[in-house]
C-alpha positions in Angstrom: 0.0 0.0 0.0 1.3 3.7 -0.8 0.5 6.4 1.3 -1.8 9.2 -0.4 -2.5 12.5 1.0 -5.8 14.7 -0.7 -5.4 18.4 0.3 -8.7 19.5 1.7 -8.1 22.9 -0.4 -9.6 24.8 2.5 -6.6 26.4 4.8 -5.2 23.4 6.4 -6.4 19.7 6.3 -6.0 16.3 4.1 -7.4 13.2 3.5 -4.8 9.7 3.8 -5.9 7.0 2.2 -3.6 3.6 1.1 -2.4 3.4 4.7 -3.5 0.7 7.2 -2.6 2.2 10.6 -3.6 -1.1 12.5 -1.3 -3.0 10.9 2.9 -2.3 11.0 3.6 1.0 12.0 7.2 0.9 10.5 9.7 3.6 10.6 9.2 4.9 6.8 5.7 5.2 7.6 5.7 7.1 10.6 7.9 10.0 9.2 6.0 9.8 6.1 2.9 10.6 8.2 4.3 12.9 10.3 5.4 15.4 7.1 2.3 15.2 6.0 1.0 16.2 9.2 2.9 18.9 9.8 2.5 20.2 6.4 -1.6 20.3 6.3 -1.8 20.3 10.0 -5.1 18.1 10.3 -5.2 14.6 8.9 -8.0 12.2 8.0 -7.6 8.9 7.5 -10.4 7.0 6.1 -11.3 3.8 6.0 -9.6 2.5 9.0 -10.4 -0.6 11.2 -8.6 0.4 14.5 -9.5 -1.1 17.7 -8.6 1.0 20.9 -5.0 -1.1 20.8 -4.5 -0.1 17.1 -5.3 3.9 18.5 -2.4 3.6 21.8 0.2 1.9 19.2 -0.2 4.8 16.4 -0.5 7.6 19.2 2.5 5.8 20.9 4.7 5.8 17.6 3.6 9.6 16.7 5.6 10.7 20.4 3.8 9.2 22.9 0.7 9.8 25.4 0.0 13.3 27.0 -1.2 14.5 29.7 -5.1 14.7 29.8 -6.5 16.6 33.0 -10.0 16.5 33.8 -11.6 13.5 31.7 -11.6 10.2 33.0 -10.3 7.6 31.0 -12.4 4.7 29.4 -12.5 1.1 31.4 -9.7 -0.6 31.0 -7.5 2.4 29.7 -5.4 4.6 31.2 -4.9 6.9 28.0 -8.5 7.0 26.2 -11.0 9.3 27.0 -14.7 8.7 25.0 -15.7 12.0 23.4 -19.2 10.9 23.8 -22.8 12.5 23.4 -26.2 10.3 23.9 -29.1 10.5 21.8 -30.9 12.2 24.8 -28.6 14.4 26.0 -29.4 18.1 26.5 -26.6 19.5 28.1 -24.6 22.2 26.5 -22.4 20.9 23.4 -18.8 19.8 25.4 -16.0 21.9 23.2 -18.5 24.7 21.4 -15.4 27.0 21.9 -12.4 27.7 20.2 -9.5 26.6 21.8 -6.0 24.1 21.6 -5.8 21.3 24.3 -4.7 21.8 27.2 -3.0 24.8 26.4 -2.9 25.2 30.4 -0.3 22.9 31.3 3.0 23.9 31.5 3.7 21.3 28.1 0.7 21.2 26.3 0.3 18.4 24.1 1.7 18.5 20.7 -1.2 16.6 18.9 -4.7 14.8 19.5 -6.2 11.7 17.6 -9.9 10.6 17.5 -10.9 7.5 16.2 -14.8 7.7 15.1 -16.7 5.0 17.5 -20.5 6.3 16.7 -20.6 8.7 14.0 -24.1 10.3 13.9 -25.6 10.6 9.5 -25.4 14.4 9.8 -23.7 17.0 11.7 -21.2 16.8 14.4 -18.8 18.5 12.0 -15.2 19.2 13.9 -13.7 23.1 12.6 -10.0 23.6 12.7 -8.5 27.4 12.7 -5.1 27.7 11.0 -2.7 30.1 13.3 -0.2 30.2 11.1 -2.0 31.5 8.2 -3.9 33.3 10.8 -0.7 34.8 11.9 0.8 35.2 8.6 -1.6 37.5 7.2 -1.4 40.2 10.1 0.6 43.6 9.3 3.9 43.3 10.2 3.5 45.9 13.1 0.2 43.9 14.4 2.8 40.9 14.4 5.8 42.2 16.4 3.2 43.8 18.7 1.8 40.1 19.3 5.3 38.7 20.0 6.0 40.9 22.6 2.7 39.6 24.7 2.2 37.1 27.3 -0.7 35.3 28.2 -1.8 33.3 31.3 -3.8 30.3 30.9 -5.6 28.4 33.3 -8.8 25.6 33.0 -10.8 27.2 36.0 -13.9 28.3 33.7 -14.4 25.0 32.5 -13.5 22.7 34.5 -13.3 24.2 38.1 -16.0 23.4 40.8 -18.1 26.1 39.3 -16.6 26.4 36.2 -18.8 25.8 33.1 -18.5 21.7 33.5 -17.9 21.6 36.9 -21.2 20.9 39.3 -24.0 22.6 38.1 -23.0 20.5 35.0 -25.7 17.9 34.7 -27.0 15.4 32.8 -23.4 15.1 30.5 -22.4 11.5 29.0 -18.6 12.7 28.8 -16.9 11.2 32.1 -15.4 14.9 33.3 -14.1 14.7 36.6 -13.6 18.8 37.4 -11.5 19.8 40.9 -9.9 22.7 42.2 -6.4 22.3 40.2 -7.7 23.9 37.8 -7.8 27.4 39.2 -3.5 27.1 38.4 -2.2 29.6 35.6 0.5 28.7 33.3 2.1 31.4 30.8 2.6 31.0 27.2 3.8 33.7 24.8 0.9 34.7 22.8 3.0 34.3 20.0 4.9 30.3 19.3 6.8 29.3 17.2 6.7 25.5 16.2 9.2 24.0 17.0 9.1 21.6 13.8 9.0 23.8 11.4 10.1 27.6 12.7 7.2 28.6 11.9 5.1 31.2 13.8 1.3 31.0 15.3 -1.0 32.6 17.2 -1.7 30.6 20.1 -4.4 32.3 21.8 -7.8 30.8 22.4 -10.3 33.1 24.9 -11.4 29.5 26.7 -8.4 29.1 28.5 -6.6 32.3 28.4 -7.4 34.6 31.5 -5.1 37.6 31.1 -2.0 39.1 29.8 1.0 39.7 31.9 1.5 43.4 32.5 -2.2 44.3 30.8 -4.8 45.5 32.5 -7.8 42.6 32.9 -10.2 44.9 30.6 -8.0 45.7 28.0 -6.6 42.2 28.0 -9.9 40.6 27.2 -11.1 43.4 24.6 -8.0 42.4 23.2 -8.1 38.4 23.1 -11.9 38.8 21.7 -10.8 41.2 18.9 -8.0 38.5 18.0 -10.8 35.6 18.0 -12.6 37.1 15.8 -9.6 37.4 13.6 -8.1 33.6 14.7 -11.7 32.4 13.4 -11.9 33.8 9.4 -13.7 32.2 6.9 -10.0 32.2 5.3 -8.4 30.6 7.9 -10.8 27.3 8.6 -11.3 24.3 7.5 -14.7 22.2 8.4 -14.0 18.6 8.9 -17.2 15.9 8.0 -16.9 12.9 10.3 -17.0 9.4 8.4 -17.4 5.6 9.9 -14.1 4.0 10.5 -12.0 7.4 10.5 -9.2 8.5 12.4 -8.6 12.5 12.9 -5.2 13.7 14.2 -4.2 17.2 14.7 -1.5 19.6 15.3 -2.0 21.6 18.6 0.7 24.1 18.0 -0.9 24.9 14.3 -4.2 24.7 14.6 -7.5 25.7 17.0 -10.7 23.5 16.8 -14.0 23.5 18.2 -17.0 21.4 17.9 -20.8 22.0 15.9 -23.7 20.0 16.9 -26.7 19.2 14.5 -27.0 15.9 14.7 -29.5 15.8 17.5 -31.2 12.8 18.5 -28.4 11.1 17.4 -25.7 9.2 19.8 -21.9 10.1 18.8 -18.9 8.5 20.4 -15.1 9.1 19.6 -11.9 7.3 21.5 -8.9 10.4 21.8 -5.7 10.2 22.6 -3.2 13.3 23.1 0.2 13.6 21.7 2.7 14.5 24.0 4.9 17.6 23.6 
């Protein structure tokens, strides 16, 4: 089989077929994918037949589990969460928001992986923001302005006590387990640059970011919510349709995402894995 990579022609994003990732994960392979990866960012590859063993080997060979705060993992595992929504269910849609994993911790993940489970026949639709293009297409002076910024990020407005998925949370599927770490604060420059391929992002999401060193709080959010509009262009996204049998990885340092609903009704179930830095 020969690896083959489709370009979504949106601003980041491709589809891998000719590759069977529960079979031999050789050395050749591994690079190839991770190129491809790290050129489109988001990866797709259809028509897989993974288990939850197939899922830890690939995230394994790719560099390894993360860290993954705050979700309890699935019987059995230690490093699979289920991304998982009944048919029922009428709580608020978990990940609406804009934002890259765990962008909290002092080494965020470099990647995540989800491996469709339960994939609803319409909606559920996964959007991914490219922050280098993003990033790329401000004025030079909007740019060094950027790079002189830090931000502090912490998870206590979603997954504190009485943050948005902490105890008046009820009724949710998802297996979140929400406790007072996550009132810590970790700075990140608002500006990274990958340390694959040199080149620079915004890495600013207003879900986890809480401030700006040195800003006042005001002036720090009017800020942050001018640059998600921005972050969030048209140009800059590219919608991903959920298939049976698919595996999604992404690039943490590259790329937001956030999730869409529209599949009400409908039960939808993913396995994830992160990537460790």
């Amino acid at each position: 089989m020969s690896l083959t990579v489709s370009p979504s022609g949106q601003s980041c994003g491709a589809t891998v077929t000719g590759v069977d990732l529960s079979g031999e994960l050789t050395a050749k392979l591994i690079a190839d994918i991770r190129a491809a990866w790290l050129q489109h960012k988001v990866l797709a590859f259809a028509g897989q037949q993974m288990d939850d063993d197939a899922l830890e080997r690939f995230t394994i060979a790719m560099g390894g589990f993360g860290e993954d705060p705050f979700f309890a993992p699935i019987e059995g595992r230690q490093n699979i969460a289920a991304i998982l929504r009944e048919a029922d269910e009428t709580s608020p849609l978990f990940a609406e928001n804009w934002h890259s994993d765990w962008s909290f911790l002092a080494e965020p993940p470099s990647g995540t992986c989800l491996l469709a489970v339960d994939i609803p026949p319409t909606g559920g639709d996964t959007l991914f923001a490219n922050q280098i293009a993003a990033f790329n297409a401000l004025t030079p002076e909007r740019q060094e302005f950027l790079r002189a910024l830090t931000a502090i990020h912490s998870a206590q407005l979603a997954y504190a006590p009485d943050g948005s998925y902490g105890e008046k949370d009820t009724g949710r599927s998802m297996d979140i387990r929400p406790d007072e770490s996550a009132r810590a604060t970790q700075t990140h420059s608002l500006v990274q640059r990958h340390p694959e391929t040199g080149e620079e992002a915004l890495y600013s999401t207003l879900g986890y970011i809480i401030g700006i060193e040195g800003m006042d709080q005001a002036d720090a959010i009017a800020l942050l919510s001018e640059l998600a509009q921005w972050q969030s262009r048209d140009e800059f996204v590219y919608r991903h349709r959920w298939e049976p049998d698919m595996l999604v990885m992404w690039d943490n340092r590259s790329v937001l995402h956030k999730a869409t609903g529209g599949y009400e009704g409908h039960r939808r179930e993913l396995h994830r894995t992160t990537i460790a830095a």
